[in-house]
N, CA, C and O atoms as a GROMACS GRO file, in nm:
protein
  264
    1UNK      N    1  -3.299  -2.573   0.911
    1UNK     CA    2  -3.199  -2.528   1.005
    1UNK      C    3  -3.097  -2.434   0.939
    1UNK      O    4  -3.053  -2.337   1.000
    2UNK      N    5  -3.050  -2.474   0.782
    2UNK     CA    6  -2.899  -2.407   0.746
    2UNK      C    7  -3.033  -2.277   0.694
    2UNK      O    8  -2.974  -2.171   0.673
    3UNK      N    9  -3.163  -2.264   0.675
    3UNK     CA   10  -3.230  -2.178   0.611
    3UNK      C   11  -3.226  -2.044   0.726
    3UNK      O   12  -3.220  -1.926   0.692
    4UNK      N   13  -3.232  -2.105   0.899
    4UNK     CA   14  -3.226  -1.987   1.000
    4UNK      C   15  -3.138  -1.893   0.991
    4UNK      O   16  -3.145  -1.771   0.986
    5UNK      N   17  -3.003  -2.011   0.991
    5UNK     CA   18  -2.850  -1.918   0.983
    5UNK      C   19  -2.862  -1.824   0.885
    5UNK      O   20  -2.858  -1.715   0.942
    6UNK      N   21  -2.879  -1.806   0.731
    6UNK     CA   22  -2.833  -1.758   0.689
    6UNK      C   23  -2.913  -1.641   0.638
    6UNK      O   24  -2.896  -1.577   0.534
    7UNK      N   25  -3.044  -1.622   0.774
    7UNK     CA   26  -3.154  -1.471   0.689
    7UNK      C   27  -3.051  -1.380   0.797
    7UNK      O   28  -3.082  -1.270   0.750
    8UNK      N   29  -2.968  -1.352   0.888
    8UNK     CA   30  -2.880  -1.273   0.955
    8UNK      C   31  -2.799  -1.249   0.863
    8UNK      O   32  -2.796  -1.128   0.841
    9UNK      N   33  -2.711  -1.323   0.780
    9UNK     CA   34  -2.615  -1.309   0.724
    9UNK      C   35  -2.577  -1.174   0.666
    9UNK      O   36  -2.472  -1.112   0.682
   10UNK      N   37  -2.715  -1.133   0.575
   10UNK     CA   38  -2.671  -1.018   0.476
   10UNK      C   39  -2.692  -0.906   0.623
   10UNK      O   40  -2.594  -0.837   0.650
   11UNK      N   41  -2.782  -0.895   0.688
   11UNK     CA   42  -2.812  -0.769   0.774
   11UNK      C   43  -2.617  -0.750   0.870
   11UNK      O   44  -2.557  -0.647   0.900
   12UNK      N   45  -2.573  -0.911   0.893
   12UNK     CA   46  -2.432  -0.907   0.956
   12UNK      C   47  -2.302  -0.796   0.858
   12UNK      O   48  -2.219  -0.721   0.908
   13UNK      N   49  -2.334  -0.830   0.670
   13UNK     CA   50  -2.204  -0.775   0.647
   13UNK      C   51  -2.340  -0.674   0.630
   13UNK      O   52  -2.329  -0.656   0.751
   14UNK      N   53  -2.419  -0.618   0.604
   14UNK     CA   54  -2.426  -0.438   0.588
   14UNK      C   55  -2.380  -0.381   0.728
   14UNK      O   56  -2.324  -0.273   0.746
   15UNK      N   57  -2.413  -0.468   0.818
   15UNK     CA   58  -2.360  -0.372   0.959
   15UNK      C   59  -2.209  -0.374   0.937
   15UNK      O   60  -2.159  -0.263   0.914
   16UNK      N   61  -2.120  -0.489   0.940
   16UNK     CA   62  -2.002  -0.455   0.871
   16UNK      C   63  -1.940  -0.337   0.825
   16UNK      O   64  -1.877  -0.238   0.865
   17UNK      N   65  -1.993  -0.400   0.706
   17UNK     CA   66  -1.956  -0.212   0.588
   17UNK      C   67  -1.963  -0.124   0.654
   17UNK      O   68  -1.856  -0.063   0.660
   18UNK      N   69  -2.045  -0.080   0.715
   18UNK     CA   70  -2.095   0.038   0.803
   18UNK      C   71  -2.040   0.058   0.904
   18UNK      O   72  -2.040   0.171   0.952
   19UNK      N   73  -1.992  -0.022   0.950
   19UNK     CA   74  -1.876   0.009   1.088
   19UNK      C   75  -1.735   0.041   0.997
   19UNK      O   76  -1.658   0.128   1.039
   20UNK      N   77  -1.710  -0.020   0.894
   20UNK     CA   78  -1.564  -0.006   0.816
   20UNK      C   79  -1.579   0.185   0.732
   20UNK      O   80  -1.496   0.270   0.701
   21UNK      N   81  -1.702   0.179   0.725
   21UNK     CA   82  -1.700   0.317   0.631
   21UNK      C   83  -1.632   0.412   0.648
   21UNK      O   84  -1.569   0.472   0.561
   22UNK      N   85  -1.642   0.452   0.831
   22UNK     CA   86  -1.584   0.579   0.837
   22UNK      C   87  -1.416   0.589   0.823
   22UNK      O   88  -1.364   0.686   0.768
   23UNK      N   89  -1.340   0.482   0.876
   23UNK     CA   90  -1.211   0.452   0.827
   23UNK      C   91  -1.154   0.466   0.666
   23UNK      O   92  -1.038   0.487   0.629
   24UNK      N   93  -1.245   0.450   0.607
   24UNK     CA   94  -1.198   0.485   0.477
   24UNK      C   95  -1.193   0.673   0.444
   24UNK      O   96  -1.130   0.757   0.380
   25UNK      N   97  -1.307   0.661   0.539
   25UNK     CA   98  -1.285   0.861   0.456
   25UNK      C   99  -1.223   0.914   0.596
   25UNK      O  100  -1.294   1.003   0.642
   26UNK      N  101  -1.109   0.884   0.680
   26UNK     CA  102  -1.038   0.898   0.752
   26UNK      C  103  -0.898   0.949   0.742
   26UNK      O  104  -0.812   0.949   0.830
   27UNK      N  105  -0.887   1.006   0.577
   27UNK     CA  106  -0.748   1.067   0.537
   27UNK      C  107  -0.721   1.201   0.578
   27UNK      O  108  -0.799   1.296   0.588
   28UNK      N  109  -0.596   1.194   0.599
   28UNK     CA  110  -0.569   1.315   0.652
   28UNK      C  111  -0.551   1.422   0.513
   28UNK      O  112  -0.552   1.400   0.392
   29UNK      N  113  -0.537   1.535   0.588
   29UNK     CA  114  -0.553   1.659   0.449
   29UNK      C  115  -0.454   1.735   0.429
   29UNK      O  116  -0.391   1.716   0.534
   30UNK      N  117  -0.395   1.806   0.371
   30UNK     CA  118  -0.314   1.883   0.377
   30UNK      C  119  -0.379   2.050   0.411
   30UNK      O  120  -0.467   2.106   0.345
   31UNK      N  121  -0.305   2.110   0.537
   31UNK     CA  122  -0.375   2.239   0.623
   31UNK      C  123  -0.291   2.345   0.575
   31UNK      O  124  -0.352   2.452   0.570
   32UNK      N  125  -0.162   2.350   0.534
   32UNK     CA  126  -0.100   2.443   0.501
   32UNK      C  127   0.024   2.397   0.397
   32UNK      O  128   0.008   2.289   0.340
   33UNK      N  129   0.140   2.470   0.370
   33UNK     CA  130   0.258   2.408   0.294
   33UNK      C  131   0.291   2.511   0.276
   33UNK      O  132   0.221   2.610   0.258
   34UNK      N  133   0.495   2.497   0.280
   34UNK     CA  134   0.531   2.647   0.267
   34UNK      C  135   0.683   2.593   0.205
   34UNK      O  136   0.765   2.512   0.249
   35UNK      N  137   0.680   2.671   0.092
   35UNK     CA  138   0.628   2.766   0.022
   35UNK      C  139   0.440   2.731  -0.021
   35UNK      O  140   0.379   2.624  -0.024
   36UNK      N  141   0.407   2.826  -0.041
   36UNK     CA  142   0.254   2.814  -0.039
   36UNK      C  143   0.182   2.685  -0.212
   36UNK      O  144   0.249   2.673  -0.314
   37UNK      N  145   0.110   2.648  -0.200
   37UNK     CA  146   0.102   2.579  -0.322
   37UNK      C  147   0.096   2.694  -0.452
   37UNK      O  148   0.094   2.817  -0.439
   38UNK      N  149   0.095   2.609  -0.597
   38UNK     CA  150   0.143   2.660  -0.656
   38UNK      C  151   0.175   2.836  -0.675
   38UNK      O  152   0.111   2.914  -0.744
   39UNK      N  153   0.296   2.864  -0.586
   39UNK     CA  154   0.398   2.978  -0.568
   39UNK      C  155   0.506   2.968  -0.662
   39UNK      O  156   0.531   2.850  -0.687
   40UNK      N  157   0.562   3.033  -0.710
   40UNK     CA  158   0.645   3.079  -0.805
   40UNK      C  159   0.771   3.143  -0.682
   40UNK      O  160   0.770   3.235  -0.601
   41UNK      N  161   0.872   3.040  -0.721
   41UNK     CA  162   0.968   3.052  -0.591
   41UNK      C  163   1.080   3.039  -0.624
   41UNK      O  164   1.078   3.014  -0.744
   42UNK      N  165   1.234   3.041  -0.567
   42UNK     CA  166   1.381   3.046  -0.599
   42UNK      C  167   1.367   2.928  -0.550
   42UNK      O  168   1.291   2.900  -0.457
   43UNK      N  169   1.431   2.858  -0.604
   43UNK     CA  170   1.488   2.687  -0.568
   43UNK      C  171   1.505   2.654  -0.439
   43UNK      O  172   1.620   2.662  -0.395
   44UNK      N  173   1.379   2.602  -0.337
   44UNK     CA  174   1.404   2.592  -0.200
   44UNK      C  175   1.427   2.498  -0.129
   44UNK      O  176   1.398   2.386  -0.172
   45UNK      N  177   1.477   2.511  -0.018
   45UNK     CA  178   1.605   2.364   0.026
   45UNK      C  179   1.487   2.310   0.141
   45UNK      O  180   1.516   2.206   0.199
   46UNK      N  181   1.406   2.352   0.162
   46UNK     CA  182   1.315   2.341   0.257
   46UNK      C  183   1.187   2.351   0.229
   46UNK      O  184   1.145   2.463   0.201
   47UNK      N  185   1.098   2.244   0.229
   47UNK     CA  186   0.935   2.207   0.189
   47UNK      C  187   0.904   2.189   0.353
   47UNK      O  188   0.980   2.134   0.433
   48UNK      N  189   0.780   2.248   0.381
   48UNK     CA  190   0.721   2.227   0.525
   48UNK      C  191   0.595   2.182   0.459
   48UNK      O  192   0.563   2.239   0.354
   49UNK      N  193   0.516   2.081   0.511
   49UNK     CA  194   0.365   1.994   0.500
   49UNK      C  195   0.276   2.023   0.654
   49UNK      O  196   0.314   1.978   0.762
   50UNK      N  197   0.188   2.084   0.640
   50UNK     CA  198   0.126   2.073   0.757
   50UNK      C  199  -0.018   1.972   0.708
   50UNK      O  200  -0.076   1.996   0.602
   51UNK      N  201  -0.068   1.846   0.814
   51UNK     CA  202  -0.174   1.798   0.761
   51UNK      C  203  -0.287   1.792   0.835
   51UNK      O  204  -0.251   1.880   0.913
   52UNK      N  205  -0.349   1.774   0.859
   52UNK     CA  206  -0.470   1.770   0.919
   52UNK      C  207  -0.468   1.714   1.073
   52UNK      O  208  -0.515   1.753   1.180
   53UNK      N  209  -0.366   1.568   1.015
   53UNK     CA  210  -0.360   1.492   1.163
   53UNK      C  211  -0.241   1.441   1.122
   53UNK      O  212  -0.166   1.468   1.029
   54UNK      N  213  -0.239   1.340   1.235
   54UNK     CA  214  -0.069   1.272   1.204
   54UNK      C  215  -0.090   1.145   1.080
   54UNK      O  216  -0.185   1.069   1.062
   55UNK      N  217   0.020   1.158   1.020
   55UNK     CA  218   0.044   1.122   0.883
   55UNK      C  219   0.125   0.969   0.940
   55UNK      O  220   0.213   0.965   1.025
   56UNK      N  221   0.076   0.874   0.881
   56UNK     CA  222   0.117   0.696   0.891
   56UNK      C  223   0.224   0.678   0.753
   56UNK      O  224   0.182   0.625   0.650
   57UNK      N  225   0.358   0.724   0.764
   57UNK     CA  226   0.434   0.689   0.701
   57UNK      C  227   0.450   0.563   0.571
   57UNK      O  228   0.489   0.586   0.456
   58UNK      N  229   0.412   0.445   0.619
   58UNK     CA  230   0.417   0.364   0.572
   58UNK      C  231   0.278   0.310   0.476
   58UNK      O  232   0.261   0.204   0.417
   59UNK      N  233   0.182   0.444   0.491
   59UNK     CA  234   0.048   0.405   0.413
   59UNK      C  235   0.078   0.574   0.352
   59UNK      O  236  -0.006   0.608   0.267
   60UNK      N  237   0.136   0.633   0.370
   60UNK     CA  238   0.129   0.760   0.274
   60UNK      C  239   0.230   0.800   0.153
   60UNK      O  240   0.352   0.780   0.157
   61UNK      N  241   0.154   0.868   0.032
   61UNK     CA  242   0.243   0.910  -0.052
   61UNK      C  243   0.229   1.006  -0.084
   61UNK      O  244   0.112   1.043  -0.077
   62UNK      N  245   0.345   1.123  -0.149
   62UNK     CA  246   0.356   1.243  -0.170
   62UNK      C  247   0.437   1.249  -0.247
   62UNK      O  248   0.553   1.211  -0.255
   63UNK      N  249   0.344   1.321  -0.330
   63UNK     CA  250   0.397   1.365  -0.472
   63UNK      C  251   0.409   1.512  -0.541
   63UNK      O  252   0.319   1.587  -0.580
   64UNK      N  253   0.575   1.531  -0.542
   64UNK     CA  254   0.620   1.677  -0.578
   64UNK      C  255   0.590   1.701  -0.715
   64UNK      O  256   0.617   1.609  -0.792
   65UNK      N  257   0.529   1.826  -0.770
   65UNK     CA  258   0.582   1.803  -0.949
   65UNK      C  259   0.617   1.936  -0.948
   65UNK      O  260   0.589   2.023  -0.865
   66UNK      N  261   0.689   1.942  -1.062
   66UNK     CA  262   0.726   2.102  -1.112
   66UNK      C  263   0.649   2.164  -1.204
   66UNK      O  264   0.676   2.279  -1.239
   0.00000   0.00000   0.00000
């Protein structure tokens, strides 16, 4: 009986995974930025990000360098 249950099991998590996959490569991108990336610029008071899609605050990070 516990031998029936458990020949589904593995076919249950590959379907799993496979429903979770596309969520992972679901990041958004960066489409533009201005001043343009690495530009050679006067000290600017204003960074614009354009991204692909809308950006989830609380799961994103961004990182300036000089």
């Amino acid at each position: 009986m516990i031998r029936s249950l458990l020949r589904p099991a593995p076919l249950m998590l590959m379907l799993a995974g496979l429903a979770i996959a596309p969520l992972a490569l679901a990041h958004p991108s960066l489409v533009r930025a201005t001043p343009a990336a690495d530009a050679s610029v006067a000290p600017a008071s204003q960074i614009e990000l354009q991204f692909s899609e809308k950006v989830m605050p609380r799961a994103t990070r961004i990182e300036l360098s000089m």
